[in-house]
Every structure is written in C-alpha cells, then in structure tokens.
N, C-alpha and C positions, 0 to 999 in steps of 0.2 A: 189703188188698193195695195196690200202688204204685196209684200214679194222681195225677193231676193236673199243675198246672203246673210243678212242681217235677222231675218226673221224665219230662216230657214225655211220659207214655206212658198214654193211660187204659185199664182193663182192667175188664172186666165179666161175668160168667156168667148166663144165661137158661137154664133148663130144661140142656141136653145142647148147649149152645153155648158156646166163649169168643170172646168177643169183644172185639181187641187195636188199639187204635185207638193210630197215632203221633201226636203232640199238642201239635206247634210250629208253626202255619199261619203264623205273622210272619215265620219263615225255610223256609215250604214243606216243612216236616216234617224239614228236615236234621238227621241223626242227631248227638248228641256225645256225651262218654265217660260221662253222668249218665242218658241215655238208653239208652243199651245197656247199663249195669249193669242199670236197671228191666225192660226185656226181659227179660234172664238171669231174674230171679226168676218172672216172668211164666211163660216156657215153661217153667222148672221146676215150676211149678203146673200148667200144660197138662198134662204128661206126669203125675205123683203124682197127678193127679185121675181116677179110674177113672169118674165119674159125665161127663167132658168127653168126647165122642164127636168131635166137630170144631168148630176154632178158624176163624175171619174174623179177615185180620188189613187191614186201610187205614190210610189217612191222612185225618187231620182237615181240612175243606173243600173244595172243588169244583175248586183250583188244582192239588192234586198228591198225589202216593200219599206220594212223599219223592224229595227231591231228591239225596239221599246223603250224605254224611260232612260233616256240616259245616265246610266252609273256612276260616270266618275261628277258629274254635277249633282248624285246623290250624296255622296263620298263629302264633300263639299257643306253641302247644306248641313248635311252631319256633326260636320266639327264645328261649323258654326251654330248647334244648338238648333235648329229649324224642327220643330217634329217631324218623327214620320207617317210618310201619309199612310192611309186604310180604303176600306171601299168608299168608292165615290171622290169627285174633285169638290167638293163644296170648300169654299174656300180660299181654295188654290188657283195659281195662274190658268185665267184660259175657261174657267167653269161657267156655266154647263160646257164641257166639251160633249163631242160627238156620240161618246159614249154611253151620255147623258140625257143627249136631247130627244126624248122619246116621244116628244112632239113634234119633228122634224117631217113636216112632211110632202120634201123633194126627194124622190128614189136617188140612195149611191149606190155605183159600183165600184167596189176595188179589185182594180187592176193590181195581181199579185205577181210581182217580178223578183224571186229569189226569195229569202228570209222573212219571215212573217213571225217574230218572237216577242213573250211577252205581253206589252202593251200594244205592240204593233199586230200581234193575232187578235188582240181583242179590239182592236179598231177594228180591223176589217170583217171582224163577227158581227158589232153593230152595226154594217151597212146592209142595205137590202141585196145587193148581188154581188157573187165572189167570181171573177175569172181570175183561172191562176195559172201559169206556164208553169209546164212538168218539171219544171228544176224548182218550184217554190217549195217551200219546206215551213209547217207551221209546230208551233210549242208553245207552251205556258213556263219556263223554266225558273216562276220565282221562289217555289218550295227551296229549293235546290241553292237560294242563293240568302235565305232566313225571310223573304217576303211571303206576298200574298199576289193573286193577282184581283187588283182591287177595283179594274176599269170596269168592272160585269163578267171577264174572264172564266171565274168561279161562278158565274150566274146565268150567263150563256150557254156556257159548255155545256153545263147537268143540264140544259132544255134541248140543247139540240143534238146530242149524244142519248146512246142508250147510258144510260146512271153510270154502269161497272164500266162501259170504256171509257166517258169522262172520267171518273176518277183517275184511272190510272194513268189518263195524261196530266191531271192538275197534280195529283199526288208526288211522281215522277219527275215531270218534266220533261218526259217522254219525247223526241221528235214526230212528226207528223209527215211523211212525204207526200206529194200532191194527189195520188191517187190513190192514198187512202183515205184523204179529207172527201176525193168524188165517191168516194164508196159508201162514205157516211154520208153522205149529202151534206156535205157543208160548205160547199161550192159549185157553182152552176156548172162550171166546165174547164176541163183541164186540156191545153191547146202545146202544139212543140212551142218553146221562146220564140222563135222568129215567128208566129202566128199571132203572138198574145196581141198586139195594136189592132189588126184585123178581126179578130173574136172579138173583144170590147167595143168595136166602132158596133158590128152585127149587133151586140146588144142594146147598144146607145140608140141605133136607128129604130129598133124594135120599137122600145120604149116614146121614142119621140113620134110614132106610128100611131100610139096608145092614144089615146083623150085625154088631156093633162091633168083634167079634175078629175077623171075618174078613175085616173093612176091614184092621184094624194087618194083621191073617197076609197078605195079599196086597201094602200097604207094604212091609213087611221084604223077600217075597220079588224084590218087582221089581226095589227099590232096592238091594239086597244083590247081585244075580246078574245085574246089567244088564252088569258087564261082565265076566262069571263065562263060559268054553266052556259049554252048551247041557247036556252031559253032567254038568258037577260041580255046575251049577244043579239036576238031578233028583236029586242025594242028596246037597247038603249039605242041617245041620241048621238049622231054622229055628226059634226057639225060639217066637214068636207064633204057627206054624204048631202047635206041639207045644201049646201053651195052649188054641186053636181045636178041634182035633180033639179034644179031650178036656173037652169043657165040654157047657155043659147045652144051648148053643144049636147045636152040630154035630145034636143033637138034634131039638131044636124047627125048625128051619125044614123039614126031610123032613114034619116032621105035623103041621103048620102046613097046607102044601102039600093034605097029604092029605085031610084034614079041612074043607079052603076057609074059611079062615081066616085072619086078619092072622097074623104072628108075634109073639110076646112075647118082644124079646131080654131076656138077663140079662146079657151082657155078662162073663160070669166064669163 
C-alpha cells in the first residue's frame, strides 16, 4: 500500500485498526497534491476493507497534526498559471478526499498531537472522533493569508460552533488552544501529551467493543439526517441500517446479553 517518503503518507493495519499517519515533519505535515492523491487510495482501502472497523488518523511528530495545504507548492502552482482552488477538491489531486467523502462509513479518529491549522483543522473536523493532547492548538488562518477555507472549514465550523464564535475564528484566524476546542465540544477529550497514545487506544477499543454494522448504521443515520426535519429522519431509508437489521449480529448481541456473555461480532 502507499507509504513512505514519497507519498508522505504512512499507512498500516493491526488486527481491526488502520492506522493513517501524515509523514512530512520537515514541513509540519503540510499537505501537497502527492499527498492527497496517497490519502485517496488509503481511504479507498479504509472503506473496501470489511475486516477495518475504525481508522486513527495523525500526524508524524510531537510538532503538529498538519499544518494544512502546503504554501510554498501553492506559491508554485501559482506562477505556473494552475488556478486557484475554492470549496471542495473536485477536480484536484486526491478527490473525493476525506473531507468529502460523506459516505464514508468507517468511524475516524484523529489523534491531535500539536498544530491542527487550516486544512489540517478541517481534516480532523470531518472525522468522527477528536482526541487531542493539551499542547494541540486548532485555527482556520486562511482569511488572514487572502484564502478561504475551502475543505468544509467554513461549513463545519458554523454547524458545530455557536454562529458568533465560529465567525470569529474563520473571520480572524484566531488560534484555538485545546481546552477551549473541549469547551465547545469540538473534541472528545483532551489528555497531557504523554497520555494522548493511551486515550486513543481507550477509544479505538471502545469502538471495536461496538457491533461494526451498527457503528457504520448509526454513522449513516446521524450524518445523513442531521440536517433532515425530525419526521423524514424516522422514514428515510438507510441502507447500513437495512444491512444491520438483517445480519447475524442484530442477532448475537440480544443472546450474547442473555446468556452473560462477550458478543461475537461477524460484522456481516
């Protein structure tokens, strides 16, 4: 699979784990377009891999999760005439990225170690779980640089912020320190650095605890009908929900229960 320095992206499977490590520490994990093509193949393994129950995705070293889009290969593309990008990657290397793939449905967490700027906060907004050690620090700072932030950055924030405090971090550029991200709820938990590998296993295991289909069936339904009236959420169709009710493990965990016994999920 990708990996290495070449694709700055290293990727690895352990039992019912992927684990998605960004892998430029010299430029603090800044993403560029050789980068986010290796991602693309990556989550498309995430997702075709039935044996993957949940992904961790960070950044390589103690400096930063990622610092976003890499600048000086914007700078770059620039002189060479390449337009510039806006919201959404359609188009561009790497599309659907992560950002994008709102049918993604393997729970990630990002493990947030240092700098979370950018594109790189807005990566780890579109995952489903944030752990982040007290030294992480998140921002949006592309006002501030003549951008935008075009990954969902400006589209996330105003959903999961009250209105007037996102703006005034997209507006700004504002820095975010870690326990005011746990104040807003924008992160599951904020842990000292030498903790953060221990918090993220504790969640990994949670999660792999869970019933795998009725992790995705709960996915789909939230992220699908969060912004659905209340009533057309109770009868639209879900299709992981349709999978879930009908598998072997809608089963097992009632006689699992019953029996006082672990569950054996099968996952299909």
């Amino acid at each position: 699979m990708t990996g290495g320095e070449e694709s700055g992206v290293r990727y690895e499977k352990k039992g019912h784990v992927a684990h998605v490590t960004l892998d430029r520490p010299a430029v603090l994990n800044a993403m560029n377009r050789r980068m986010h093509e290796a991602l693309a193949e990556v989550w498309d393994d995430v997702e075709a891999d039935d044996d993957v129950r949940v992904a961790v995705l960070t950044g390589t070293g103690d400096r930063a999760f990622s610092v976003g889009q890499d600048l000086r290969e914007r700078a770059i593309l620039d002189q060479e005439g390449v337009p510039p990008s806006t919201f959404g990657s359609r188009g561009q290397p790497g599309w659907p990225r992560l950002t994008e793939r709102f049918a993604l449905s393997t729970p990630v967490i990002a493990r947030v170690n240092g700098y979370a700027l950018g594109g790189g906060f807005e990566l780890a907004l579109a995952c489903d779980l944030i752990i982040a050690s007290d030294r992480a620090v998140f921002a949006l700072p592309e006002a501030t640089l003549g951008l935008v932030p075009g990954a969902g950055g400006a589209f996330r924030l105003a959903r999961q912020l009250p209105l007037k405090a996102a703006m005034g971090y997209l507006l700004t550029g504002r820095r975010m320190p870690a326990a005011e991200a746990l104040r807003f709820g924008l992160v599951n938990e904020v842990v000292p650095d030498e903790e953060l590998d221990e918090a993220v296993s504790a969640w990994t295991e949670a999660l792999l605890c869970s019933a795998p289909l009725a992790v995705r069936a709960i996915k789909e339904a939230v992220m699908r009908s969060v912004d659905m009236p209340l009533e057309q959420a109770f009868t639209e169709a879900f299709p992981w929900e349709q999978r879930r009710r009908h598998s072997a493990d809608a089963v097992e965990g009632p006689r699992a229960f019953t029996e006082k016994r672990p569950p054996v999920w099968q996952g299909r």
